[in-house]
N, C-alpha and C positions, 0 to 999 in steps of 0.2 A: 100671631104668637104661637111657636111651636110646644106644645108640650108633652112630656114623655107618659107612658103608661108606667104603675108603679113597676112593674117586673121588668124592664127597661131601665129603670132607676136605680134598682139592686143591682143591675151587668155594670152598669158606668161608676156606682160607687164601689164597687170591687177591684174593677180594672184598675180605678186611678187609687186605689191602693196599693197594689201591687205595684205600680209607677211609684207610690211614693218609697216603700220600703227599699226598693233596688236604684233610689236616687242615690249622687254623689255625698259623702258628708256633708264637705263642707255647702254642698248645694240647699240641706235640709238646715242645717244651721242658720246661713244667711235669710232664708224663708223664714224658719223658727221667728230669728230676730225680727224679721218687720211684721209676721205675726202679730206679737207681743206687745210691738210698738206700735201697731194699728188699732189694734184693742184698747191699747192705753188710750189713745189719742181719741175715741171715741168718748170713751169715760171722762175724757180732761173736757170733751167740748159739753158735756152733760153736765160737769163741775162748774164750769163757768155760764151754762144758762142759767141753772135755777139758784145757784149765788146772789144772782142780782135781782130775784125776782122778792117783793112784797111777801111780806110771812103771810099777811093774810091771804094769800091762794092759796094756803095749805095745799091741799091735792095733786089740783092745777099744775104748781110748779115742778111735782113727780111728772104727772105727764108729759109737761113739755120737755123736760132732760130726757124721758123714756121714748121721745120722740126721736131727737139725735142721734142716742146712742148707737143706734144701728150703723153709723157710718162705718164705723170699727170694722164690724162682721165685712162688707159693702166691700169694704177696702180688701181685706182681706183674698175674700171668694173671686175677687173680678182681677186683681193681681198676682194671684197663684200665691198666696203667702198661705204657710204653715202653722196650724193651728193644733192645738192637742185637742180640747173638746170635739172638734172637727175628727180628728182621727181617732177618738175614741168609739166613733159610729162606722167608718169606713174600714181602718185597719182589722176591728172586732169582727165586720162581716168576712172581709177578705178571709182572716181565719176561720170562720163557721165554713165559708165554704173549702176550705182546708187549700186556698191557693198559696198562703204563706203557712210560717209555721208561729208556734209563741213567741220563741227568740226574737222574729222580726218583728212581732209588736210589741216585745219587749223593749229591743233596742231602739224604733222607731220611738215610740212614746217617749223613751229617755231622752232624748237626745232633741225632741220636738219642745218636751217642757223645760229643759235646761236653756234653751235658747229661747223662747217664750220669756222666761223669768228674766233672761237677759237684754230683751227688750224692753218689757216692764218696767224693769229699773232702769234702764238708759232715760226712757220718757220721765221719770218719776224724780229722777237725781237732776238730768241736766234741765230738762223743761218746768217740770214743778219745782227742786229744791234751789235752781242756780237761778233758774229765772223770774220765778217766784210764783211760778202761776197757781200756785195750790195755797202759793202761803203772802197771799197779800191780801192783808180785812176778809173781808165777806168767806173769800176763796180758802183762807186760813181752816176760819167756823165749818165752813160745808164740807172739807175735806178730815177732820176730824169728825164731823159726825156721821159721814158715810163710814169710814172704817170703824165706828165706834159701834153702828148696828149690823159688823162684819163681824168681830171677835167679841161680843158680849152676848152672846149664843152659846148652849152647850154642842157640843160635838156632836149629840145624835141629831139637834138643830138645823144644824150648818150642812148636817149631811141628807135629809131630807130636801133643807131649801135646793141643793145643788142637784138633784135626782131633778126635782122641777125645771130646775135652770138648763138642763142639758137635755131632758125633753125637748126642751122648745129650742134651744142651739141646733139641735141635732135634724130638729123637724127641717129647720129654715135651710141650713145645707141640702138635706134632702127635697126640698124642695128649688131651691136653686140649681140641684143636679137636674135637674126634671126639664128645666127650662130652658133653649138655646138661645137666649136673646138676652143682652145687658139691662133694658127694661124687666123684663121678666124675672130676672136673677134678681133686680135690687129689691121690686115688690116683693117676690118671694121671700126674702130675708129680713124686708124689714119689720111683717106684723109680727110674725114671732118673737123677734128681739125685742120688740117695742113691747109686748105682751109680758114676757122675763122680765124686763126692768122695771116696767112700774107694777107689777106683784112685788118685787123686792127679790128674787130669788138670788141665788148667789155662781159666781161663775169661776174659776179658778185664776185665770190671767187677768180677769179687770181687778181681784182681790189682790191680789200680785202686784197691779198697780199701786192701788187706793191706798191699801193699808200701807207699804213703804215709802206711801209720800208722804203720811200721816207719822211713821217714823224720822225718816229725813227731817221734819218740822220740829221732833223733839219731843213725840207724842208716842205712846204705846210701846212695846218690846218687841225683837223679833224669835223672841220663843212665843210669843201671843201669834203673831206674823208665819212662825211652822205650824203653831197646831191649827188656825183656821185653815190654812191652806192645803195638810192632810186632810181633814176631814170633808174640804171642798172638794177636792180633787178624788177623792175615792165615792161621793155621790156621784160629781160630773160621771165619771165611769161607769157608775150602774141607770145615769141618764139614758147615757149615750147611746153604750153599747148594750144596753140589757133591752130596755124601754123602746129604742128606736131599732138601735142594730139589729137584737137576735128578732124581735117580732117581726120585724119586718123582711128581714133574711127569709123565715118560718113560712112568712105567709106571700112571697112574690119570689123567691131565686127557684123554687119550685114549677112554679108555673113560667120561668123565662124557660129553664130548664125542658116545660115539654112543648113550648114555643121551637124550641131549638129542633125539636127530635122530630115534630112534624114538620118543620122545615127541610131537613136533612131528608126525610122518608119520601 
């Protein structure tokens, strides 16, 4: 099992930011979308483990959905799909090291969460609302009470939980960048995700899911639905890219940097 040195780690998630900014639209869009709906679809297979599990596991029954959810991310990373929380660690470095500019992670981010959102909802409307799978007995309950301990939070709340949630998002890509083997990539990704979910922490596109399936069912508003989601998504950002990006940019593009120079001499 191959594994990278961090300073190694900071050259490859740069580079493939740069790939991503200078991709085709609609290439970022169709990615965005199965993003979104991979993310979701890990969340729906979480929703429907610990549904059917006996209250009295209390805990227990966290763990085991915090066990699945990983798939999502899984899905994701190994398919080339397009994730924002993902690019709020790679695009951010890209710029520290001044390879793009802000424009492009301006517009990448937009255009990554707009399709993100739009995956979300595709899994959430046709899969959860048409098919029922969020809103049948048990599935109904657990779907309402996940998004019910997503927007019953104050703002500075949701924006803390999400600083947490994109540490450990951000660690897992980083650490699946590390690694050149499918084995290694999923381990890699999966204890930190597993680690995020059952803490409870909050993530922007599984919110995106949860909560508008929980609206679909006739439950909650989506002005509830905008402000948990600002206030997620501006933590996921200081996860990301504060927490994982710059410190780590700080402490290894440095040293790939004189890797490079005594290479070159």
């Amino acid at each position: 099992m191959v594994f990278h040195k961090p300073a190694t780690i900071a050259k490859v998630a740069i580079e493939s930011a740069t790939t991503k900014v200078n991709a085709n639209l609609p290439v970022t869009l169709m990615l965005g979308f199965l993003g979104g709906a991979f993310i979701s679809f890990g969340y729906l297979l979480d929703l429907r483990v610990v549904s059917g599990l006996p209250a009295r596991w209390g805990s227990l029954s966290n763990l085991l959905g915090a066990a699945v959810f990983p798939s999502g991310l899984i899905l994701v990373v190994l398919t080339g799909g397009e994730l924002i929380t993902g690019n709020m660690l790679s695009i951010a470095m890209a710029l520290y090291a001044k390879q793009i500019t802000f424009k492009h992670l301006a517009s990448n981010w937009m255009w990554v969460t707009f399709s993100n959102l739009l995956g979300a909802l595709f899994v959430a409307f046709v899969f959860g609302h048409i098919t029922g799978l969020t809103e049948q007995g048990p599935y109904l309950e657990k779907t309402i009470s996940f998004a019910s301990d997503k927007i019953h939070h104050s703002f500075f709340q949701n924006f803390l939980s999400a600083i947490g949630c994109n540490w450990l998002v951000c660690i897992a890509i980083w650490l699946a960048l590390g690694s050149e083997d499918i084995f290694g990539k999923i381990v890699a990704i999966w204890f930190p995700i597993f680690t995020f979910v059952a803490i409870g922490f909050q993530q922007v596109v599984a919110n995106m899911f949860i909560i508008s399936a929980a609206i679909f069912a006739g439950h909650f508003s989506w002005l509830e639905f905008i402000q948990n989601i600002i206030s997620v998504y501006l933590g996921n950002i200081v996860g990301g890219a504060v927490f994982v990006g710059f410190i780590y940019f700080k402490c290894f593009h440095v040293d790939h940097l004189k890797e490079k120079e005594m290479t070159q001499s």
